[in-house]
PDB file with SEQRES, HELIX, SHEET and CRYST1 records, atoms N, CA, C and O in Angstrom:
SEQRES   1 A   72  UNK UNK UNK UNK UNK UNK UNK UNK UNK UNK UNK UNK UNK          
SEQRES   2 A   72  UNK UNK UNK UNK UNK UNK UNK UNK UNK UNK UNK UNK UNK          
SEQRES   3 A   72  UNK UNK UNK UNK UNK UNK UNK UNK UNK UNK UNK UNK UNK          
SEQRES   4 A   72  UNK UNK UNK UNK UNK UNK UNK UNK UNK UNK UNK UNK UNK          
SEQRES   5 A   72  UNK UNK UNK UNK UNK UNK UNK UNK UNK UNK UNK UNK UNK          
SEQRES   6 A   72  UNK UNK UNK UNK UNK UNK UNK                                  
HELIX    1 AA1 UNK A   11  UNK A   14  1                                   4    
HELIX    2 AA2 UNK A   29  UNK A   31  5                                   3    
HELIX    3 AA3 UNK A   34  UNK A   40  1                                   7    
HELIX    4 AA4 UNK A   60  UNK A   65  1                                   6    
SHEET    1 AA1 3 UNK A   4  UNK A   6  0                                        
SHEET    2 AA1 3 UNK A  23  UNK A  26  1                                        
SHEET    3 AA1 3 UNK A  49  UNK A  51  1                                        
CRYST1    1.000    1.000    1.000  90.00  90.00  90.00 P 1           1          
ATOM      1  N   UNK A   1     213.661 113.034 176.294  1.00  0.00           N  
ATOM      2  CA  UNK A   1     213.815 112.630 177.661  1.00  0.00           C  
ATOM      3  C   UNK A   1     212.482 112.785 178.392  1.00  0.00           C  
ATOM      4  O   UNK A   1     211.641 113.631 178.090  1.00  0.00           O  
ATOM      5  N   UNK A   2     212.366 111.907 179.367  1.00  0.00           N  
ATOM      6  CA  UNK A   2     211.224 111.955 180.314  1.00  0.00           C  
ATOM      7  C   UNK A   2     211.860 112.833 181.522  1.00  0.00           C  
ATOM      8  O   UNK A   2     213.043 112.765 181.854  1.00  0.00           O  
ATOM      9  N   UNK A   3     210.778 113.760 182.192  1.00  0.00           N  
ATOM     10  CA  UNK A   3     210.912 114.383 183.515  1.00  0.00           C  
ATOM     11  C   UNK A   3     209.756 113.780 184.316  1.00  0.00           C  
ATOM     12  O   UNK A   3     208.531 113.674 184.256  1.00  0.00           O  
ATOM     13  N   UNK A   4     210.919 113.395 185.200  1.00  0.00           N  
ATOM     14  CA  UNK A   4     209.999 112.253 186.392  1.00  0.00           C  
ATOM     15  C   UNK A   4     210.237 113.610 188.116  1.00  0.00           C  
ATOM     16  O   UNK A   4     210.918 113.205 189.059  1.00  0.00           O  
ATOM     17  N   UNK A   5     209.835 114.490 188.155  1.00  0.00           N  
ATOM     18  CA  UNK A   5     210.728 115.065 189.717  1.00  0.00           C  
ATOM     19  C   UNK A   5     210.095 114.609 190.124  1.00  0.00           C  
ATOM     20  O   UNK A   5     209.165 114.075 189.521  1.00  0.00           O  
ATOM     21  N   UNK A   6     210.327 114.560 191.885  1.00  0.00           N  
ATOM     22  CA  UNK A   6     209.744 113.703 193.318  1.00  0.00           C  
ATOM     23  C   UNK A   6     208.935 115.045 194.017  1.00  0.00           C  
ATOM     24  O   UNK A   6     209.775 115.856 194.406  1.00  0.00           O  
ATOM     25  N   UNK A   7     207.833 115.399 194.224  1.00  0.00           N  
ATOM     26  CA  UNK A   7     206.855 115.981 194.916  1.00  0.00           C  
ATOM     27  C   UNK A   7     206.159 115.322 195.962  1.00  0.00           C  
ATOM     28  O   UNK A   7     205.835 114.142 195.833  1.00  0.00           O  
ATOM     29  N   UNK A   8     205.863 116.058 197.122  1.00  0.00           N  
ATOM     30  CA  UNK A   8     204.859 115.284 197.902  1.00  0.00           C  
ATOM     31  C   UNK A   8     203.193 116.160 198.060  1.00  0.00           C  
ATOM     32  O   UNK A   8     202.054 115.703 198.148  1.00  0.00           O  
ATOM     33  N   UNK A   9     203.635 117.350 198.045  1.00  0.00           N  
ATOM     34  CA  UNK A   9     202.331 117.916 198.084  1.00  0.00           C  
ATOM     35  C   UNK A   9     201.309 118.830 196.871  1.00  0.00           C  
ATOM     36  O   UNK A   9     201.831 119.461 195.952  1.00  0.00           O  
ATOM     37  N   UNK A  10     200.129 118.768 197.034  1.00  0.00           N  
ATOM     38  CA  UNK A  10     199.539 119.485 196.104  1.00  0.00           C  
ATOM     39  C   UNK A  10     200.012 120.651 195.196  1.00  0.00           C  
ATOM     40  O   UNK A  10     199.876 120.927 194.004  1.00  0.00           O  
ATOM     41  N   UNK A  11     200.489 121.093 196.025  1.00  0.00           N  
ATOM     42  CA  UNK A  11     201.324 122.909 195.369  1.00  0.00           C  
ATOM     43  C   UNK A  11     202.230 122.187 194.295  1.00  0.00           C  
ATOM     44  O   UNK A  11     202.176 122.241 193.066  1.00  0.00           O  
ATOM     45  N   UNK A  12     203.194 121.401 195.249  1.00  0.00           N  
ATOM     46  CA  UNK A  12     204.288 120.708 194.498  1.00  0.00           C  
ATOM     47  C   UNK A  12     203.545 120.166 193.791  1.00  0.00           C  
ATOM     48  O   UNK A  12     202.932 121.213 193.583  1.00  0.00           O  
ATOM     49  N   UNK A  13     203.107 119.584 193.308  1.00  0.00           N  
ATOM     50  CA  UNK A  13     202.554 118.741 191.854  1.00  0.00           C  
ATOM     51  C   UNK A  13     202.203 119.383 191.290  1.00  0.00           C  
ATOM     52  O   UNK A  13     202.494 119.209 190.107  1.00  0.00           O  
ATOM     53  N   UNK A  14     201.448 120.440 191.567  1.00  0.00           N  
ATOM     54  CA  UNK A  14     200.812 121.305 190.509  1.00  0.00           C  
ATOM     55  C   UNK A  14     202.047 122.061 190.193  1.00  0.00           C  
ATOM     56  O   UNK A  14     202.208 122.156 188.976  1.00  0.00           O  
ATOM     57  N   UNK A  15     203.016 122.659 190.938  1.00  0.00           N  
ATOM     58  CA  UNK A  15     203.942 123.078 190.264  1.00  0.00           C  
ATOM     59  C   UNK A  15     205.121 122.212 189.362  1.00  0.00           C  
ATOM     60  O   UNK A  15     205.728 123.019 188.658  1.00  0.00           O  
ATOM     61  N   UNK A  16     205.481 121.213 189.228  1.00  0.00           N  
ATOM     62  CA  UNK A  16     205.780 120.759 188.304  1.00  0.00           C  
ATOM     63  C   UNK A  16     205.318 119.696 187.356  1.00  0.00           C  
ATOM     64  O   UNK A  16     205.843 118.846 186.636  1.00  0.00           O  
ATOM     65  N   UNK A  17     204.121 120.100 187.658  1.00  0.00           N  
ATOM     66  CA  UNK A  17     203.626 119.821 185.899  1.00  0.00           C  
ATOM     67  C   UNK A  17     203.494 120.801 185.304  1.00  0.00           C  
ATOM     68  O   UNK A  17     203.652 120.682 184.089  1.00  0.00           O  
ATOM     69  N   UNK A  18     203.215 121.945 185.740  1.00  0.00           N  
ATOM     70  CA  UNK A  18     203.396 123.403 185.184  1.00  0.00           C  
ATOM     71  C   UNK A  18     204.604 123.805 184.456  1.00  0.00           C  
ATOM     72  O   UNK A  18     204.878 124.659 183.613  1.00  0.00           O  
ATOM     73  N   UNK A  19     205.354 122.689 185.214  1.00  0.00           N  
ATOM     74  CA  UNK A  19     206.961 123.145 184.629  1.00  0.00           C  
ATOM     75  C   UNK A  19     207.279 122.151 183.732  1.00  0.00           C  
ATOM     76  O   UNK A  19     208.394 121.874 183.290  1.00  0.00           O  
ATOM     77  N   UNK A  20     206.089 121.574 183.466  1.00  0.00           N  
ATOM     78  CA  UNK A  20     206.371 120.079 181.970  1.00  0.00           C  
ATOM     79  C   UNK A  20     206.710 118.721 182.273  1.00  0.00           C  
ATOM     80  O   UNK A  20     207.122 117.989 181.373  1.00  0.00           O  
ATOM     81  N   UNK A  21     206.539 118.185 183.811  1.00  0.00           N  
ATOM     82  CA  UNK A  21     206.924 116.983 184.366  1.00  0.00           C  
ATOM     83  C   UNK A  21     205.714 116.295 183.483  1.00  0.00           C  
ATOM     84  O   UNK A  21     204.600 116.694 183.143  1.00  0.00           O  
ATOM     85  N   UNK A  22     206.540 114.930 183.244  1.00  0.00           N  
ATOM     86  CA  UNK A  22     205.654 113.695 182.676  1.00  0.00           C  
ATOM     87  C   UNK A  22     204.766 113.402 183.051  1.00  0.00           C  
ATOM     88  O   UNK A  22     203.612 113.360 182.625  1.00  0.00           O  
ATOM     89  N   UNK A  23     205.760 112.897 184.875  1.00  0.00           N  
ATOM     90  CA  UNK A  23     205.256 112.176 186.182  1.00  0.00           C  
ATOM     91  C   UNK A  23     205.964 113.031 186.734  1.00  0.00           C  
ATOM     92  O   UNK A  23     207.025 113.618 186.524  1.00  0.00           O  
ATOM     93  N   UNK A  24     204.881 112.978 187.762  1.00  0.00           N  
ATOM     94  CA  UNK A  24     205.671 113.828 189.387  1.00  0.00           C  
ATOM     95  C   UNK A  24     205.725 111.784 190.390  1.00  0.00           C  
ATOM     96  O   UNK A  24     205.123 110.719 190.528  1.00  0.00           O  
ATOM     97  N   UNK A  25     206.477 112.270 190.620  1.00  0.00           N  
ATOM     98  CA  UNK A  25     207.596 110.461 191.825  1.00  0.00           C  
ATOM     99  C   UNK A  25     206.699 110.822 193.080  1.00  0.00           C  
ATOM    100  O   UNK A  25     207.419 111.750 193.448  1.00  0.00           O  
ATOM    101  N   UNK A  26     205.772 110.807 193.938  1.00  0.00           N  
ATOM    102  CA  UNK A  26     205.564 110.724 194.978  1.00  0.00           C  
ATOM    103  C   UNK A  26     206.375 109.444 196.028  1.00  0.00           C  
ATOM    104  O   UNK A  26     206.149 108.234 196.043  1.00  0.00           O  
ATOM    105  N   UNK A  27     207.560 110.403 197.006  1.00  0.00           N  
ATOM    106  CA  UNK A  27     208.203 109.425 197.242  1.00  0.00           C  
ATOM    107  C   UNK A  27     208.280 109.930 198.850  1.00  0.00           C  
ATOM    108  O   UNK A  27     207.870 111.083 198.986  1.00  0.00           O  
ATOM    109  N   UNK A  28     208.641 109.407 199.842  1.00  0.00           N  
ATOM    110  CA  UNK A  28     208.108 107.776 199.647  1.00  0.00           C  
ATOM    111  C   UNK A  28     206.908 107.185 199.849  1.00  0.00           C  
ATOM    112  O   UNK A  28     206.161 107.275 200.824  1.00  0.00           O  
ATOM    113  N   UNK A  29     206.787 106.566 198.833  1.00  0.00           N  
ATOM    114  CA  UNK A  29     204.829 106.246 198.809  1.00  0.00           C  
ATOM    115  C   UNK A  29     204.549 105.651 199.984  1.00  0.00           C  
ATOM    116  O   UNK A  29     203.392 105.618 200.403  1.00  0.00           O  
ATOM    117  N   UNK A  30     205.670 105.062 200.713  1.00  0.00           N  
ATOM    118  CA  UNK A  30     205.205 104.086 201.977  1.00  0.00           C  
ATOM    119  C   UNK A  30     204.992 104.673 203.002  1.00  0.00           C  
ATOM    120  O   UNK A  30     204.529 104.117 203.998  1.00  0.00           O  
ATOM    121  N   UNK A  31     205.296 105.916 202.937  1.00  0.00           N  
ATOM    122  CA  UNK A  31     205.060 107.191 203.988  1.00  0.00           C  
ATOM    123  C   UNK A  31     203.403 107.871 203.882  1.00  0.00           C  
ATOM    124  O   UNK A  31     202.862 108.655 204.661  1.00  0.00           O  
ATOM    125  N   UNK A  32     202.928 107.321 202.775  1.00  0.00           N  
ATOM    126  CA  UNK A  32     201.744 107.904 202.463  1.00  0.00           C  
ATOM    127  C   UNK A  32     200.653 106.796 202.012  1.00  0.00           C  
ATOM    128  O   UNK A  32     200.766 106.221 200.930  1.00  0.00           O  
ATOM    129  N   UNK A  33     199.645 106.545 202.860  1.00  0.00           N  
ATOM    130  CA  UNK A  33     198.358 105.957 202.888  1.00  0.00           C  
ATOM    131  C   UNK A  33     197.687 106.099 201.412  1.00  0.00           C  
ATOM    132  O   UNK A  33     197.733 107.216 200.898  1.00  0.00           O  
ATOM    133  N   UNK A  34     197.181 105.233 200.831  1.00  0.00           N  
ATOM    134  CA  UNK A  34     196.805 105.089 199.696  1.00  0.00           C  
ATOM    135  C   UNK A  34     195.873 106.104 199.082  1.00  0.00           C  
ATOM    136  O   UNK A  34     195.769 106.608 197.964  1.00  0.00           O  
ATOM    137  N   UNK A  35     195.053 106.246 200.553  1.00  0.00           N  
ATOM    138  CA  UNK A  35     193.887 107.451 200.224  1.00  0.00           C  
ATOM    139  C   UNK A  35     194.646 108.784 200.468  1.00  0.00           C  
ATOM    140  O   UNK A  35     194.093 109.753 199.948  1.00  0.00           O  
ATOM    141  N   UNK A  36     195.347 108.943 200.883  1.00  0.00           N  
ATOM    142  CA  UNK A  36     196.345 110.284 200.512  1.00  0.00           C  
ATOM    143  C   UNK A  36     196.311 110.097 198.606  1.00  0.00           C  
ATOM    144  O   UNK A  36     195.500 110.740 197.939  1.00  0.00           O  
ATOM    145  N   UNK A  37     196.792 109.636 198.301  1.00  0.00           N  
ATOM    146  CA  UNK A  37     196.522 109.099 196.633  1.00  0.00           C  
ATOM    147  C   UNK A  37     195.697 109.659 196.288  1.00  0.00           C  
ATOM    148  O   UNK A  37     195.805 110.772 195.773  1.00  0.00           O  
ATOM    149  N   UNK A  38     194.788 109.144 196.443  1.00  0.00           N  
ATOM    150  CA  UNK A  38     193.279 109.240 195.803  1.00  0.00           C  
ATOM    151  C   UNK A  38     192.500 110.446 196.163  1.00  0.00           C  
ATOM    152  O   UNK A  38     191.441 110.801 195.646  1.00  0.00           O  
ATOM    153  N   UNK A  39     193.349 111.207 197.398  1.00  0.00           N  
ATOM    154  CA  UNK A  39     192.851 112.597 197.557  1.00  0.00           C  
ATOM    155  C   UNK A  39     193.195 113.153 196.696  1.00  0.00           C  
ATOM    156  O   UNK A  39     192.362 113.705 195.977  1.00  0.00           O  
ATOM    157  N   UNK A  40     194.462 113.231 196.437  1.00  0.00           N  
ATOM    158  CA  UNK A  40     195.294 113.905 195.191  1.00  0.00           C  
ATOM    159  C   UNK A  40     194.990 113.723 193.987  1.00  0.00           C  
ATOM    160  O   UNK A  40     195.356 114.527 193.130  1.00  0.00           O  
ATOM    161  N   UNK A  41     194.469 112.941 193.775  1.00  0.00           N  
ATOM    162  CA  UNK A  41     193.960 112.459 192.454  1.00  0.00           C  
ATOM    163  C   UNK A  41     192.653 112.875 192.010  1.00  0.00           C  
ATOM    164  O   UNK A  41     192.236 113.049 190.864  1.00  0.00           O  
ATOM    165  N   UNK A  42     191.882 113.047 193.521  1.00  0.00           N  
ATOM    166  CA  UNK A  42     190.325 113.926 192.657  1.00  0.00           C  
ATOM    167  C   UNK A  42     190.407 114.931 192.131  1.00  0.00           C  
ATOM    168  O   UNK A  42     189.800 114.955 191.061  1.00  0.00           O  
ATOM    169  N   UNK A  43     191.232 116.413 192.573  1.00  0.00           N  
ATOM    170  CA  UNK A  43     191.058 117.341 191.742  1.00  0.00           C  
ATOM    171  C   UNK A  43     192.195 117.033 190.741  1.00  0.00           C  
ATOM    172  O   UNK A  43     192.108 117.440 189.582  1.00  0.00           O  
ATOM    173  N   UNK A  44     193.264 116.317 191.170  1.00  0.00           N  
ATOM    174  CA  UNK A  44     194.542 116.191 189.863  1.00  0.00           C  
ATOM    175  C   UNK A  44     194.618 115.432 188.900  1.00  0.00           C  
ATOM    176  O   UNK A  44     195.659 115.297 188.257  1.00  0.00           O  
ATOM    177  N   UNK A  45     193.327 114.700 188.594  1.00  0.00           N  
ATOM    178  CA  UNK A  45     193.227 113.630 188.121  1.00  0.00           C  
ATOM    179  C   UNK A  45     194.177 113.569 186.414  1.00  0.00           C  
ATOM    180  O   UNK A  45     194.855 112.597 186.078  1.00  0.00           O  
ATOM    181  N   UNK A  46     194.035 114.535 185.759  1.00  0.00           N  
ATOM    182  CA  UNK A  46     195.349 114.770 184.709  1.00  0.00           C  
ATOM    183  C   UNK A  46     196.536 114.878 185.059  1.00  0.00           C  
ATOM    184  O   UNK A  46     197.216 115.235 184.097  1.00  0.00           O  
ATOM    185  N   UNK A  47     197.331 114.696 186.300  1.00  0.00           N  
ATOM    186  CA  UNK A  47     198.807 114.598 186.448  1.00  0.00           C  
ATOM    187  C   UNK A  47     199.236 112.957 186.298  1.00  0.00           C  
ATOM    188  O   UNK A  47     198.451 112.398 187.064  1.00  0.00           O  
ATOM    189  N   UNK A  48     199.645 112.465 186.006  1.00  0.00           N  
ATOM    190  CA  UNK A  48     200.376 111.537 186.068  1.00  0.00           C  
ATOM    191  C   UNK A  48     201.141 111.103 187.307  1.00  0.00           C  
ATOM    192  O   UNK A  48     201.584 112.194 187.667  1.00  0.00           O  
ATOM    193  N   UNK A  49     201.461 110.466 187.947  1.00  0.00           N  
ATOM    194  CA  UNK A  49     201.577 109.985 189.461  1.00  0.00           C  
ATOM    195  C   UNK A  49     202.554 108.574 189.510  1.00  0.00           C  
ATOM    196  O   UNK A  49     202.253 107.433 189.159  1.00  0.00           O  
ATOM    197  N   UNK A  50     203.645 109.014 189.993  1.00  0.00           N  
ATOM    198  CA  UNK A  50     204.460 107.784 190.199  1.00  0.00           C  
ATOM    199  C   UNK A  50     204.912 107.385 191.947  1.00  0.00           C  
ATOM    200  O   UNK A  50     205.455 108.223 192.667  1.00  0.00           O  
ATOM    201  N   UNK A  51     204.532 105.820 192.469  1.00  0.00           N  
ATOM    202  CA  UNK A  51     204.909 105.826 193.679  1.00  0.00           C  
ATOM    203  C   UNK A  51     206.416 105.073 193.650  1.00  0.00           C  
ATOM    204  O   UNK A  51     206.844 104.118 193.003  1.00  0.00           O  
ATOM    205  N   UNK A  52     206.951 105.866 194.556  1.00  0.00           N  
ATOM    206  CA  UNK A  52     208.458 105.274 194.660  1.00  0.00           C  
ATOM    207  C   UNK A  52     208.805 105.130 196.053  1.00  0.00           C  
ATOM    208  O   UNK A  52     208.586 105.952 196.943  1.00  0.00           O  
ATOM    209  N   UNK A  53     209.537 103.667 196.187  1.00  0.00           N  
ATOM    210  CA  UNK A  53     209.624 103.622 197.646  1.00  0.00           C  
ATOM    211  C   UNK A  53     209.112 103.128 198.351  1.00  0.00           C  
ATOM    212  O   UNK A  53     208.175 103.809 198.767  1.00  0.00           O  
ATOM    213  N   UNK A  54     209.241 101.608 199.079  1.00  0.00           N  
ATOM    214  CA  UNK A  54     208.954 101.445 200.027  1.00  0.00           C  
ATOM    215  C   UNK A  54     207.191  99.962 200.118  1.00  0.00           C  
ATOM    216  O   UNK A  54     206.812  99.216 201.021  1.00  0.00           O  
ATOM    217  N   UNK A  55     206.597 100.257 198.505  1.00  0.00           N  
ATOM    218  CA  UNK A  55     205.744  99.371 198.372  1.00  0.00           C  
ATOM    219  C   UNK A  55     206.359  98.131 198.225  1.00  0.00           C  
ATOM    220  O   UNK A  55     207.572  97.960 198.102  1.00  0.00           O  
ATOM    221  N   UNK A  56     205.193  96.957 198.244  1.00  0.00           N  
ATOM    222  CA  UNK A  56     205.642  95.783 198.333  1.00  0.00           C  
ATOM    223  C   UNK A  56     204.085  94.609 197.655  1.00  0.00           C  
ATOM    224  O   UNK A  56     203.023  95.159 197.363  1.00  0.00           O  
ATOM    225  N   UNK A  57     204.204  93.511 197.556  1.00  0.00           N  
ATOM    226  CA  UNK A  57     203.297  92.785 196.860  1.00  0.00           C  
ATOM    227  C   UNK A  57     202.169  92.663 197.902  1.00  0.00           C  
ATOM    228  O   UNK A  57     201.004  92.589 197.509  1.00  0.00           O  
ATOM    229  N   UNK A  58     202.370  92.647 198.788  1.00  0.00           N  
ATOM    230  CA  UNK A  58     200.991  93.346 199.638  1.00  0.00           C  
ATOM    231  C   UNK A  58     200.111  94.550 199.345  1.00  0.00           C  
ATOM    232  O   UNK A  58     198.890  94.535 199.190  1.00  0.00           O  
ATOM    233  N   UNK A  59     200.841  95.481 199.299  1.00  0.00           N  
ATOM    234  CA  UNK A  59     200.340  96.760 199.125  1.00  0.00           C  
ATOM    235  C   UNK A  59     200.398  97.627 197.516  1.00  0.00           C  
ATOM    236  O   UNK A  59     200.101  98.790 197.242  1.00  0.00           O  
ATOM    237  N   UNK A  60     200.752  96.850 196.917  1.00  0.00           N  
ATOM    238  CA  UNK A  60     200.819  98.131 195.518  1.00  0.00           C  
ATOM    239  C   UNK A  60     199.260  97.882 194.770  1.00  0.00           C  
ATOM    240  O   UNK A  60     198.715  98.796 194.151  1.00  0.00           O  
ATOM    241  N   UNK A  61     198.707  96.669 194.905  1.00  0.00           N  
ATOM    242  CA  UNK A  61     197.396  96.891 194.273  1.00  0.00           C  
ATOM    243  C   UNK A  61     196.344  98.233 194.847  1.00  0.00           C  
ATOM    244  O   UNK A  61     195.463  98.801 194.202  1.00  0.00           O  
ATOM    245  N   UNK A  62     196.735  98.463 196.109  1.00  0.00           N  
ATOM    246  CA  UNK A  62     195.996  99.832 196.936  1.00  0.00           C  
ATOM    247  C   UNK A  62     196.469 100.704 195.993  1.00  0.00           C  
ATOM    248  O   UNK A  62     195.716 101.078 195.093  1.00  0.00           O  
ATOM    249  N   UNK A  63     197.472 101.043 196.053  1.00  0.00           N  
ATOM    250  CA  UNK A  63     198.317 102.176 195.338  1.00  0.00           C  
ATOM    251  C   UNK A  63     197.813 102.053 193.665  1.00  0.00           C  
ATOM    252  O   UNK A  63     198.281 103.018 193.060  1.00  0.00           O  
ATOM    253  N   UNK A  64     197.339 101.528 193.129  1.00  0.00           N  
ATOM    254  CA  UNK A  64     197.565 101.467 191.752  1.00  0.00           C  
ATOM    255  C   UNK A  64     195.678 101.867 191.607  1.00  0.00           C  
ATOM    256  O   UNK A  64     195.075 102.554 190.783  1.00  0.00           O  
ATOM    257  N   UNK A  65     195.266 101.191 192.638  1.00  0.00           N  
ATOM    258  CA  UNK A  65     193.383 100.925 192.597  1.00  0.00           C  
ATOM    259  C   UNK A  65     193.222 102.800 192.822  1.00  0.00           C  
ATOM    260  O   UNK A  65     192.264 103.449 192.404  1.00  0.00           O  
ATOM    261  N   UNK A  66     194.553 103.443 193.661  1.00  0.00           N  
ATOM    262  CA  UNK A  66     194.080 105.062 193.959  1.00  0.00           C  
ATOM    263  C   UNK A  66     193.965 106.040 193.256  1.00  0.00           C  
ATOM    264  O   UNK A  66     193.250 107.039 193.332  1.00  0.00           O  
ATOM    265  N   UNK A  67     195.080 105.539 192.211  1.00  0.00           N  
ATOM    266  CA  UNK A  67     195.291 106.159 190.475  1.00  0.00           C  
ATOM    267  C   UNK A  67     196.745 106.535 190.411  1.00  0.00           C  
ATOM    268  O   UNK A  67     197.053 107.319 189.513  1.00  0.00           O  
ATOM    269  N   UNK A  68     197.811 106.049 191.322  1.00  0.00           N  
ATOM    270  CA  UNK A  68     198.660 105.630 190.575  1.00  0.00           C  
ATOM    271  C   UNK A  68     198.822 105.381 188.731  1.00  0.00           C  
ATOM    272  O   UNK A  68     198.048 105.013 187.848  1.00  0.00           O  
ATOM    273  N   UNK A  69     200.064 105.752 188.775  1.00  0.00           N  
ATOM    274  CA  UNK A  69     200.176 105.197 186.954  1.00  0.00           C  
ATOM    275  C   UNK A  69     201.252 104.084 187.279  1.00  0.00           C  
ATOM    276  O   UNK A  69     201.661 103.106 186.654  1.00  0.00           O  
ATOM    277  N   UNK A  70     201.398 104.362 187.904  1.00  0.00           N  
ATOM    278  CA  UNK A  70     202.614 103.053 187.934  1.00  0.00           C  
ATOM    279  C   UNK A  70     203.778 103.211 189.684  1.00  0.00           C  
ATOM    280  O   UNK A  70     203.671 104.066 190.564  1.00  0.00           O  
ATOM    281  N   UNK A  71     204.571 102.271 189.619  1.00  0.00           N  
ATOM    282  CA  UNK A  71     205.411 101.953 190.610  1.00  0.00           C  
ATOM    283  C   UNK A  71     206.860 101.746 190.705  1.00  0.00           C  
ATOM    284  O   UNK A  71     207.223 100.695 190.177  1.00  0.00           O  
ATOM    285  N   UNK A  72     207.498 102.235 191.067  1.00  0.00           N  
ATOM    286  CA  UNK A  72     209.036 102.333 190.869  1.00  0.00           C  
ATOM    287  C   UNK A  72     209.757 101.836 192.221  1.00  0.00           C  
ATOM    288  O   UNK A  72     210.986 101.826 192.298  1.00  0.00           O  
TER     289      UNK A  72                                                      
END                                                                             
């Protein structure tokens, strides 16, 4: 099985990948500016990152260009 949990903040991500998450769900991504992303992603750059929620064909190339792994 895959473990996908939903986190929004740093602590939270770092705590469950600690706890063996695949992907941590950042949800809802539409609540959060792309460069929120890409903040998270400089020092986390080994977590895996899923946005859920709220993107659309306008906006997921931002999300994916921030280091997104993918979109749900």
């Amino acid at each position: 099985m895959v473990s996908m949990p939903g986190a929004l903040t740093p602590t939270e991500i770092q705590t469950a990948h600690k706890a063996g998450a695949d992907f941590i769900k950042l949800f809802p991504i539409s609540n959060l500016a792309a460069g929120y992303v890409k903040a998270i992603k400089a020092p986390l750059s080994h977590i895996k990152l899923l946005g859920v929620g709220g993107f659309d064909e306008h906006n997921m190339q931002e999300y994916i260009k921030a280091g997104v792994s993918g979109l749900a």
